[in-house]
C-alpha positions as CSV (number, residue, x, y, z in Angstrom):
1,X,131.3,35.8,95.3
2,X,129.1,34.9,98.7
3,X,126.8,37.9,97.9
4,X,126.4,36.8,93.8
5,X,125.7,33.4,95.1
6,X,123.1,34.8,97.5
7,X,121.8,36.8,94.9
8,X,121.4,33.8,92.7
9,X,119.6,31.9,95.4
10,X,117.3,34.4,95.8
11,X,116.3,35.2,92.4
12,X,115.9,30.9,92.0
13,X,113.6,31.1,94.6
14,X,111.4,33.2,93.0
15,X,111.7,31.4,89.6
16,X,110.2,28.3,91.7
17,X,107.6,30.7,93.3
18,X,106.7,31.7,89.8
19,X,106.6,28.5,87.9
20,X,104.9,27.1,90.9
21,X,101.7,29.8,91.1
22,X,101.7,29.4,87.3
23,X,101.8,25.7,88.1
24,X,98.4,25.7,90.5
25,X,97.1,28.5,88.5
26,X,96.7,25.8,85.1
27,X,95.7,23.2,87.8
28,X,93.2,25.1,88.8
29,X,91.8,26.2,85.3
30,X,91.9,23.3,83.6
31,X,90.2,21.5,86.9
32,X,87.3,24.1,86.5
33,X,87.0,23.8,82.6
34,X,86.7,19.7,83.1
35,X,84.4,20.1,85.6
36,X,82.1,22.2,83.7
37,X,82.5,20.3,80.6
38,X,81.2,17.2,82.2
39,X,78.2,19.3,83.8
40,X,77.5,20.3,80.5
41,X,77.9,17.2,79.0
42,X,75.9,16.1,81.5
43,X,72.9,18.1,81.0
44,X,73.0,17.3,76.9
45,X,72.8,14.0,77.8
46,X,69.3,14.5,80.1
């Protein structure tokens, strides 16, 4: 029983790790595609 509920402790860390990275991964993507949409915005506008 101690060592299942280890086991499940474990693996729900890693769930969190996972969504997490996947998480700042998005962040990070959709950051970078805003930002180059308004530079290119930007430039059709000069």
């Amino acid at each position: 029983m101690y060592v299942q509920m280890k086991h499940s402790i474990i693996i729900n860390l890693f769930t969190l790790l996972y969504f997490k990275s996947i998480y700042l991964y998005v962040n990070e993507v959709l950051s970078l595609g805003s930002a180059a949409l308004l530079t290119a915005v930007g430039r059709a506008a000069d």
